[in-house]
Structures are given as C-alpha cells and as structure tokens.
PABAPA-503018 format. One record per residue: x, y, z of N, C-alpha, C, O in turn; residue number from 1. Coordinates in steps of 0.1 Angstrom, whole numbers, plus 5000, padded with zeros to 4 digits. Layout:
BEGIN
+------+------+------+-------+-------+-------+------+------+------+------+------+------+------+
! n.xx ! n.yy ! n.zz ! ca.xx ! ca.yy ! ca.zz ! c.xx ! c.yy ! c.zz ! o.xx ! o.yy ! o.zz ! zati !
+------+------+------+-------+-------+-------+------+------+------+------+------+------+------+
!    X !    Y !    Z !     X !     Y !     Z !    X !    Y !    Z !    X !    Y !    Z !  NUM !
...
+------+------+------+-------+-------+-------+------+------+------+------+------+------+------+
***
This chain:
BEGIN
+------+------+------+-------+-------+-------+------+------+------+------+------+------+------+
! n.xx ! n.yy ! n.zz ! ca.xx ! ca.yy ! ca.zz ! c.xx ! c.yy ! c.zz ! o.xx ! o.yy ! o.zz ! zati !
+------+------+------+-------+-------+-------+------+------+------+------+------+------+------+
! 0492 ! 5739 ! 3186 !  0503 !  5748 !  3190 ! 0507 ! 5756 ! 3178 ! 0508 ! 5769 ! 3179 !    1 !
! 0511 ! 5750 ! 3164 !  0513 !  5756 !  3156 ! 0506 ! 5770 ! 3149 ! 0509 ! 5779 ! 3141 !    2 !
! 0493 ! 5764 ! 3156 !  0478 !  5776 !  3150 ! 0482 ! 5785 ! 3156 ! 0487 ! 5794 ! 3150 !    3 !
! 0482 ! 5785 ! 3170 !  0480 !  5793 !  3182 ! 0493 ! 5806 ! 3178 ! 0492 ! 5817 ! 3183 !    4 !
! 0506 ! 5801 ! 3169 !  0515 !  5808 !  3167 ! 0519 ! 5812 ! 3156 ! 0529 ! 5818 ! 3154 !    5 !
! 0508 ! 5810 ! 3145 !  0504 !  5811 !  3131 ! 0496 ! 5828 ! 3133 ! 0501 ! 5839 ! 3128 !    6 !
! 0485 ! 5827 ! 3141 !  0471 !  5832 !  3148 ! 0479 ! 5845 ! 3151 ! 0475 ! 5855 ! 3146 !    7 !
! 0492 ! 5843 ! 3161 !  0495 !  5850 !  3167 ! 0509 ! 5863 ! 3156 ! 0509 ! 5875 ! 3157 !    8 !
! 0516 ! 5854 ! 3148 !  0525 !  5860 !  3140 ! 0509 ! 5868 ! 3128 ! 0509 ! 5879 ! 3123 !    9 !
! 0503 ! 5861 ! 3126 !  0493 !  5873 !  3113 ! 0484 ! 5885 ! 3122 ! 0481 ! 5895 ! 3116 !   10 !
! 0481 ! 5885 ! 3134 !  0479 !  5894 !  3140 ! 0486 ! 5905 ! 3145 ! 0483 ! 5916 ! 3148 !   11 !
! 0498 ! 5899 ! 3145 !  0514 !  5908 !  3151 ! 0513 ! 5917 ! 3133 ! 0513 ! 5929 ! 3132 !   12 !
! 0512 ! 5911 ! 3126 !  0516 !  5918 !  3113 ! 0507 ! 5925 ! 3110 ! 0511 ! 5934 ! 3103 !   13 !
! 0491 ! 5924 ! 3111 !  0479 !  5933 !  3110 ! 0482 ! 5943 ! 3120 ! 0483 ! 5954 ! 3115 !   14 !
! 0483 ! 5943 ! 3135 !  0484 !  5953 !  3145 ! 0497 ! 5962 ! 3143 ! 0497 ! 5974 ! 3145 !   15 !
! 0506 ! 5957 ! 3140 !  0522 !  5964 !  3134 ! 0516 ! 5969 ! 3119 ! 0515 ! 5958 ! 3113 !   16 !
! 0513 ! 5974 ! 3115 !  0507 !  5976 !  3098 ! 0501 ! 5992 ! 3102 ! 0503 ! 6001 ! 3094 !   17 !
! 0497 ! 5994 ! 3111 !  0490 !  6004 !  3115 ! 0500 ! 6021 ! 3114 ! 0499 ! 6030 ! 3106 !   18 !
! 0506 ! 6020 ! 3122 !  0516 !  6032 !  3124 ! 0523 ! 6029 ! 3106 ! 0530 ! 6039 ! 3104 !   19 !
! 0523 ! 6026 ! 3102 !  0528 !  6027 !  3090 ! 0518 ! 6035 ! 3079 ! 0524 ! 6039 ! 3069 !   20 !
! 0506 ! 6036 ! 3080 !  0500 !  6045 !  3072 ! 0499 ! 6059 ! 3080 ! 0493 ! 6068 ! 3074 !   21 !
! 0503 ! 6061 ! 3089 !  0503 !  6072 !  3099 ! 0515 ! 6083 ! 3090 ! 0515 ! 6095 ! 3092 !   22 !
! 0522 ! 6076 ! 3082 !  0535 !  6085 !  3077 ! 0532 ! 6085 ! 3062 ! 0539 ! 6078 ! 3055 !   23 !
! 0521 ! 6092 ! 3057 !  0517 !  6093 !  3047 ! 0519 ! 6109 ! 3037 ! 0518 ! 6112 ! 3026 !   24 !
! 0522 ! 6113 ! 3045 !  0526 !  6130 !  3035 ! 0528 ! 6129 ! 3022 ! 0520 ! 6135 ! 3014 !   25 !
! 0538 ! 6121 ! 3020 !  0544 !  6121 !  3005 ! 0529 ! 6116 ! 2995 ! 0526 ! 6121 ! 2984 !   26 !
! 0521 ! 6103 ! 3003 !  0513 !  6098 !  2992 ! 0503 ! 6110 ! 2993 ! 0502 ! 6119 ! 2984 !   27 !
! 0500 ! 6110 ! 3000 !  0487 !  6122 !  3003 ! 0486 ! 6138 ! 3000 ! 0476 ! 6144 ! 2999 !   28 !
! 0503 ! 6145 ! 2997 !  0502 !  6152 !  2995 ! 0511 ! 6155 ! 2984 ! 0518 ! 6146 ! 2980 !   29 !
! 0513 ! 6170 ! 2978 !  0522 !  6171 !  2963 ! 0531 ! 6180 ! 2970 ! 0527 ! 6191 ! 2972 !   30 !
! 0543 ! 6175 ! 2973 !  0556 !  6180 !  2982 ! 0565 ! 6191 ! 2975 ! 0573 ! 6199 ! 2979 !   31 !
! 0559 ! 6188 ! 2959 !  0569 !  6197 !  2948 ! 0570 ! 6208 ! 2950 ! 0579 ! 6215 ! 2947 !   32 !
! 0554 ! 6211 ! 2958 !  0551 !  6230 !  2953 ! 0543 ! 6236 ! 2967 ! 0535 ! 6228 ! 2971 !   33 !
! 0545 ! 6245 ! 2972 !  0539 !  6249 !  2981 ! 0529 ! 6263 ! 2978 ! 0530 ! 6270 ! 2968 !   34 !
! 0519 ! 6264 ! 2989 !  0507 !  6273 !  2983 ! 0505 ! 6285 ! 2998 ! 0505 ! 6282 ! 3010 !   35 !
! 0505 ! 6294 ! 2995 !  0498 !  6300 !  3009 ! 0482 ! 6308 ! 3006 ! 0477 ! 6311 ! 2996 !   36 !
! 0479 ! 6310 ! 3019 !  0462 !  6313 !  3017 ! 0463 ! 6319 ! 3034 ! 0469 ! 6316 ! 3045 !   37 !
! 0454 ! 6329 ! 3026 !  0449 !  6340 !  3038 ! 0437 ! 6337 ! 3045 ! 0429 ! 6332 ! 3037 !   38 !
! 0432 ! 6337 ! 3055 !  0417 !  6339 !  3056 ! 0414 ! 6336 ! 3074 ! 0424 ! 6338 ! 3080 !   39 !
! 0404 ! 6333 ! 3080 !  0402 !  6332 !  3095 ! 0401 ! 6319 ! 3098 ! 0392 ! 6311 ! 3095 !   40 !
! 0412 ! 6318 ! 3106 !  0408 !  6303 !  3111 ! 0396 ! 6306 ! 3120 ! 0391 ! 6316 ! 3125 !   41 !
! 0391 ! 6291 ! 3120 !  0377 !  6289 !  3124 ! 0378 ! 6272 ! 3135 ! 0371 ! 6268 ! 3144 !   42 !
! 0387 ! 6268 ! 3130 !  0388 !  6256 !  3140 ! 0398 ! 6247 ! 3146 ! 0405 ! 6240 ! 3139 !   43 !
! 0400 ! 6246 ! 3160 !  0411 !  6235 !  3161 ! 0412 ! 6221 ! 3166 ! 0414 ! 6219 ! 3178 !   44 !
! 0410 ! 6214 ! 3160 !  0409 !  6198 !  3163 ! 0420 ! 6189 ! 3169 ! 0425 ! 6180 ! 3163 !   45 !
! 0422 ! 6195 ! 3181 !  0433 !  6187 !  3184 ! 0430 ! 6174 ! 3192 ! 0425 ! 6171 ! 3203 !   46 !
! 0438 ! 6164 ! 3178 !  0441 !  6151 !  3184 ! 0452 ! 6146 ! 3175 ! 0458 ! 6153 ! 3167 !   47 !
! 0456 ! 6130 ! 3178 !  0463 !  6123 !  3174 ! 0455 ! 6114 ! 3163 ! 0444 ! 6110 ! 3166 !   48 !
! 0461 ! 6112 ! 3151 !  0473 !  6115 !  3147 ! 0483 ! 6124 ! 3144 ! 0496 ! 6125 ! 3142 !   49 !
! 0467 ! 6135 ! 3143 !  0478 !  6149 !  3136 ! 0467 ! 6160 ! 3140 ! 0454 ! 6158 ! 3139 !   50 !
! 0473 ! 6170 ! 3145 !  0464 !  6184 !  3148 ! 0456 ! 6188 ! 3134 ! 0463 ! 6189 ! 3124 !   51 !
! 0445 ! 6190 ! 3133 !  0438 !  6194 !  3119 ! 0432 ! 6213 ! 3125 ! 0427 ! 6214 ! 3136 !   52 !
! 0435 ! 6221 ! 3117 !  0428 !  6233 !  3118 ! 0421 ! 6239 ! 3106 ! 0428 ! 6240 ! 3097 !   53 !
! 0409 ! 6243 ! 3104 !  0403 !  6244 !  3094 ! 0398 ! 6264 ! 3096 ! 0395 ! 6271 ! 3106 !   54 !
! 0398 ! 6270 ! 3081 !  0400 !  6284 !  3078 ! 0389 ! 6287 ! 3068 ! 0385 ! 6280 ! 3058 !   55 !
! 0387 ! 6296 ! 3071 !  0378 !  6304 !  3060 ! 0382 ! 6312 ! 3049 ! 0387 ! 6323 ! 3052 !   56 !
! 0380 ! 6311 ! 3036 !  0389 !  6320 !  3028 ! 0378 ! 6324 ! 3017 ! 0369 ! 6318 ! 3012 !   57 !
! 0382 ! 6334 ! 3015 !  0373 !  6343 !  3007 ! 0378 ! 6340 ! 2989 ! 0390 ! 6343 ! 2985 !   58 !
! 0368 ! 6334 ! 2978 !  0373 !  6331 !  2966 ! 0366 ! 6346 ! 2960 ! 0355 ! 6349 ! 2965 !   59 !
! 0371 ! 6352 ! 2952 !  0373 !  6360 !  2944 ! 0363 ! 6370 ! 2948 ! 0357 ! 6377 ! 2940 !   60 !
! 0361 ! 6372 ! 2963 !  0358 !  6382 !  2976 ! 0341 ! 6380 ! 2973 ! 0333 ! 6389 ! 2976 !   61 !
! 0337 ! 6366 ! 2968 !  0321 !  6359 !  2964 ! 0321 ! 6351 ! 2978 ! 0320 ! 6356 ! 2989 !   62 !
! 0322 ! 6337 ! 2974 !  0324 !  6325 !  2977 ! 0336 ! 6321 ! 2987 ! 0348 ! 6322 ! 2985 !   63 !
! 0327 ! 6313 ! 3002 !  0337 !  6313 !  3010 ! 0342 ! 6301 ! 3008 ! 0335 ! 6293 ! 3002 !   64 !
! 0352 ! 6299 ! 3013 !  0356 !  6281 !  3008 ! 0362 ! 6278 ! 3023 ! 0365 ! 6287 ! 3030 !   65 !
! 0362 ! 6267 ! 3026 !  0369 !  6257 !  3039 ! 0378 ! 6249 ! 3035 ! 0378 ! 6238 ! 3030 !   66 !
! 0389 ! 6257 ! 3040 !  0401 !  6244 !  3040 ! 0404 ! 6240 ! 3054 ! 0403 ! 6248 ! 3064 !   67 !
! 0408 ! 6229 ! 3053 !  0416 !  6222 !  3066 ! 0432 ! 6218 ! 3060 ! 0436 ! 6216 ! 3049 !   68 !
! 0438 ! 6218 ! 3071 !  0453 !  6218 !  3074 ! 0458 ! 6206 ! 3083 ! 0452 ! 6207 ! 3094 !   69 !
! 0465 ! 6198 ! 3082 !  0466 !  6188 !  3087 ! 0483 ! 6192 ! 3093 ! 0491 ! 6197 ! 3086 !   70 !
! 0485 ! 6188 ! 3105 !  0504 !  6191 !  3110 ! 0506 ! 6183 ! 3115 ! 0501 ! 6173 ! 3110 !   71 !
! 0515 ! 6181 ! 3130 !  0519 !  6170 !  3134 ! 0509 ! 6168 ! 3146 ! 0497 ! 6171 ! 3146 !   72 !
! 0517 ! 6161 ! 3155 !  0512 !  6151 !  3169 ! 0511 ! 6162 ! 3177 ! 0519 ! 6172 ! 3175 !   73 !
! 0501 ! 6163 ! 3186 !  0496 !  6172 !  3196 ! 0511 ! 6171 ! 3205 ! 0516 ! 6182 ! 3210 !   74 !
! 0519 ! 6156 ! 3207 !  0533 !  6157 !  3210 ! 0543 ! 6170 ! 3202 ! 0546 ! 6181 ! 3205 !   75 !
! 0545 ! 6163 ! 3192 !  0548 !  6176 !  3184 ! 0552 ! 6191 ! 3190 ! 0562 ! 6198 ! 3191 !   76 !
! 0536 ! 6193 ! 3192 !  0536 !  6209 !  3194 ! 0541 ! 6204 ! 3209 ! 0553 ! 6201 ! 3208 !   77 !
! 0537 ! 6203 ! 3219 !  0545 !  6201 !  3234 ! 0558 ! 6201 ! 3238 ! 0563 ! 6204 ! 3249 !   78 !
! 0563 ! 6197 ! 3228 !  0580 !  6198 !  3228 ! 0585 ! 6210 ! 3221 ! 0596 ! 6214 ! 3221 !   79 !
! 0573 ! 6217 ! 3215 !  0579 !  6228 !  3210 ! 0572 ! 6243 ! 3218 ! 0572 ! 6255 ! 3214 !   80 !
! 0567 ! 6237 ! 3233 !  0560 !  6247 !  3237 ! 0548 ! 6253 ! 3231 ! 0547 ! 6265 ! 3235 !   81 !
! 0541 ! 6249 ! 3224 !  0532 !  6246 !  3217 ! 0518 ! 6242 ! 3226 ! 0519 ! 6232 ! 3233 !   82 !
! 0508 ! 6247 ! 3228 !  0495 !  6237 !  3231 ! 0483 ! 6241 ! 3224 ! 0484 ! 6249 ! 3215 !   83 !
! 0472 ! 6235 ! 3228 !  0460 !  6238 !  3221 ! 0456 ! 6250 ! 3221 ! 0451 ! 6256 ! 3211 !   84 !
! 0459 ! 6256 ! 3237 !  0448 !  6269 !  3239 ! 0455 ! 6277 ! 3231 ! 0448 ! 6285 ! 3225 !   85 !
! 0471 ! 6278 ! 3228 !  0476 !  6293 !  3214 ! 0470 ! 6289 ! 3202 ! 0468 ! 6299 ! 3195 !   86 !
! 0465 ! 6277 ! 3196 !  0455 !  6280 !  3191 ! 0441 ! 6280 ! 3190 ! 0434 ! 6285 ! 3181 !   87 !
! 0438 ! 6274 ! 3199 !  0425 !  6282 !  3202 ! 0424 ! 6293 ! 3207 ! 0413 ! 6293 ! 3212 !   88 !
! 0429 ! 6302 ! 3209 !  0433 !  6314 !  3213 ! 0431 ! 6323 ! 3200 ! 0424 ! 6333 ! 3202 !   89 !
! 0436 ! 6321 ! 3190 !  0435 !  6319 !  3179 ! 0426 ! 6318 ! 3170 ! 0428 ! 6325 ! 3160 !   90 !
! 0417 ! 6311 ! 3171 !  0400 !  6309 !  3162 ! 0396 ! 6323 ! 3164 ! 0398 ! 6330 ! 3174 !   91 !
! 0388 ! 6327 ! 3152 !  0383 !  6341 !  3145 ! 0395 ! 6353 ! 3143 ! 0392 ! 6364 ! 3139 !   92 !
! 0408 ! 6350 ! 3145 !  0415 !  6353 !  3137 ! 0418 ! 6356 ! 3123 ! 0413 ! 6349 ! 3115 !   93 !
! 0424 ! 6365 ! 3119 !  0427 !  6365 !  3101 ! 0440 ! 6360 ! 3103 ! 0447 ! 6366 ! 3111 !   94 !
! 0447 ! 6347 ! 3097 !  0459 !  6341 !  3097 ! 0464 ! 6342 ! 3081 ! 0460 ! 6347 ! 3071 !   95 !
! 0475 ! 6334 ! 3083 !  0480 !  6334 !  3064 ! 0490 ! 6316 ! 3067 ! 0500 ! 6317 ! 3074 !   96 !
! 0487 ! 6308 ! 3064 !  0492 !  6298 !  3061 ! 0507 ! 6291 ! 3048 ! 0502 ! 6290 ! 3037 !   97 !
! 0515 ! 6289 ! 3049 !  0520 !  6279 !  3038 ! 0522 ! 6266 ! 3037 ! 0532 ! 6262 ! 3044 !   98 !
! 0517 ! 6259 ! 3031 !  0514 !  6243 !  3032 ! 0514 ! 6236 ! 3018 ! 0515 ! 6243 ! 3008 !   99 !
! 0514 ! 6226 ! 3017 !  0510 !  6217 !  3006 ! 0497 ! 6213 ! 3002 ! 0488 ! 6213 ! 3010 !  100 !
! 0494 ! 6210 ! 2992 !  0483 !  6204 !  2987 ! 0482 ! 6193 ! 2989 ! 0492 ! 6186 ! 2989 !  101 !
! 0470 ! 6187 ! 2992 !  0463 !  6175 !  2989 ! 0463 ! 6170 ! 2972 ! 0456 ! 6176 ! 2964 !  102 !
! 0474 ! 6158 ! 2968 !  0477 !  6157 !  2955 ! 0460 ! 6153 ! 2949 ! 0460 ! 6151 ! 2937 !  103 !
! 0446 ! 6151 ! 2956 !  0437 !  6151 !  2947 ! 0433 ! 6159 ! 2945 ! 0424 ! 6158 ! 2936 !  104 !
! 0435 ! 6172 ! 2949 !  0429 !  6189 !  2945 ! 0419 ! 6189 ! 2957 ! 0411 ! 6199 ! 2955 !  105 !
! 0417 ! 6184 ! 2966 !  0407 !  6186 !  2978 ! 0411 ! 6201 ! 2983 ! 0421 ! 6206 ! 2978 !  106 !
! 0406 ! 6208 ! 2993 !  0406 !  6221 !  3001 ! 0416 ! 6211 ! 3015 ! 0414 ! 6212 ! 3028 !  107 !
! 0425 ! 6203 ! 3009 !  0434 !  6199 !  3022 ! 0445 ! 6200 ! 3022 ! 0452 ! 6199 ! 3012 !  108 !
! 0450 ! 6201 ! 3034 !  0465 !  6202 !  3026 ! 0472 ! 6201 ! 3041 ! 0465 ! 6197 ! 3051 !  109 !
! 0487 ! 6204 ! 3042 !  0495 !  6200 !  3051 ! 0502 ! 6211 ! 3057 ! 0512 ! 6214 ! 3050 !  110 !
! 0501 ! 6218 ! 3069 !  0505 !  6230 !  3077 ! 0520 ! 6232 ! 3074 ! 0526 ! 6224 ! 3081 !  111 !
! 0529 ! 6240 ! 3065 !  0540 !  6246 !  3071 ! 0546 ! 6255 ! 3075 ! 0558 ! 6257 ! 3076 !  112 !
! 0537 ! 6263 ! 3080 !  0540 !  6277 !  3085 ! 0524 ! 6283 ! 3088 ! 0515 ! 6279 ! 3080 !  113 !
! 0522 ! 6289 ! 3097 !  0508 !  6300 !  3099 ! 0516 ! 6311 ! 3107 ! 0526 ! 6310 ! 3115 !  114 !
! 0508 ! 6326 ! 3101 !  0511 !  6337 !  3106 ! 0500 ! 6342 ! 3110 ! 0490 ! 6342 ! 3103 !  115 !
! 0499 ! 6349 ! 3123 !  0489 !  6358 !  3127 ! 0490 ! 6376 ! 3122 ! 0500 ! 6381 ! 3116 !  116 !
! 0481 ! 6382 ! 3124 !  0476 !  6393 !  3119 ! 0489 ! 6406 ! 3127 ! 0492 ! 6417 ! 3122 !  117 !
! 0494 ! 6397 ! 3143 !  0496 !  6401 !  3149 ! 0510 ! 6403 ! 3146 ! 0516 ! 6412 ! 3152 !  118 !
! 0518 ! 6395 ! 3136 !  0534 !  6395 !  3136 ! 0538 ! 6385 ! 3144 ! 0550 ! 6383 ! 3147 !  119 !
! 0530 ! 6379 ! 3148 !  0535 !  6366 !  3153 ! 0535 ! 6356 ! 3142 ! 0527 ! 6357 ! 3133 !  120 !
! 0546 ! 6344 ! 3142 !  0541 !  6334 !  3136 ! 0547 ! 6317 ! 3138 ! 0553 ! 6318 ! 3149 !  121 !
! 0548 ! 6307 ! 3135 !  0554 !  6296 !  3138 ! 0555 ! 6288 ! 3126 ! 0546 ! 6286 ! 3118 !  122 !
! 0570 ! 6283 ! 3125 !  0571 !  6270 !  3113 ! 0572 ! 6259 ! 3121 ! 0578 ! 6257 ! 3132 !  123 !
! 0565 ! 6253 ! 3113 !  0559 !  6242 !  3119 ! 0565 ! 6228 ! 3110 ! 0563 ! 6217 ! 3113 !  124 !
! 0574 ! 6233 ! 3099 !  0582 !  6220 !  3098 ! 0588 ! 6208 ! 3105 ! 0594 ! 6200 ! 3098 !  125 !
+------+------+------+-------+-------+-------+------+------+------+------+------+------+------+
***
C-alpha cells in the first residue's frame, strides 16, 4: 500500500512539473531590451503552447535571414478576437515586429507587437 502511494505522490510531482516550464520568458528571453525588424512573414504555426510565426528579413539587402517569433496560447488570441486565418491571411506580407530576444543570440525571440503594411496592427502583450 505504501508503494502504491509513494508511485503515486512521485508521478503527481513529474506530471505537475510540466506547466511550469511552459512560463519560461524571463529564462529564455532578455526582457531588458527590446528589438524591431521588418521583413515578410512567411509562416503561422498555430499551436499550443504558444503561436510561433516565422519572417523573412533582408541583412544588409544580401542575405536573407529567418526569424521565428514565439506569443501566447492560440486561447490567448480567441479572447482577444484573434484567430489563425488574420494571420494567415497575412503570410507574404511585409510586417514590422517588436519583441525580445532569445538571451542565446538565436534568430528567436518573443512577439510584442506586429504591424502590417496596411496601418493595421496588434499588441500582443
């Protein structure tokens, strides 16, 4: 009996352990400084844990480079009237983003704003 609730309390604590790396911003990203970048989005990955959109940007009008953008819960946008198809609606657009960096210097970073070409735009804080 006592295994059976041993077994049961260490798997309660592996399965609960989960959503806790889900709230990772702060480790994963450098919160101090924010960056913006121009260029076409190209992709929208919507899922859970976090909507990812990935862009094309032109380095020194040579060299294209791919960043991805990481935001909240496909919930998230839903509550904010928000769904996939505005941005997929969206892909081959010219956008302008403001977000964070990825604190390892990766092409990643964390959505706080995108603007379209159009004068539309959404914060996404």
């Amino acid at each position: 009996m006592n295994f059976r609730i041993g077994t049961a309390i260490v798997l309660a604590v592996l399965f609960g352990a989960g959503p806790l790396w889900s709230h990772h911003s702060s480790v994963l990203f450098d919160l101090s400084k924010t960056f913006m970048l121009t260029g076409t989005l190209t992709k929208v990955d919507w899922r859970n844990p976090h909507v990812v959109i990935s862009m094309a940007t032109l380095e020194d009008r040579h060299k294209t480079e791919i960043w991805e953008l990481e935001s909240g819960a496909p919930s998230w946008f839903k509550g904010r009237n928000l769904g996939r198809n505005d941005f997929e609606q969206a892909v081959g657009q010219i956008v302008t983003i403001e977000g964070v960096r990825a604190k390892d210097g990766s092409r990643y970073g964390y959505l706080f704003e995108i603007k379209f070409a159009d004068g539309r735009s959404w914060e996404l804080r």
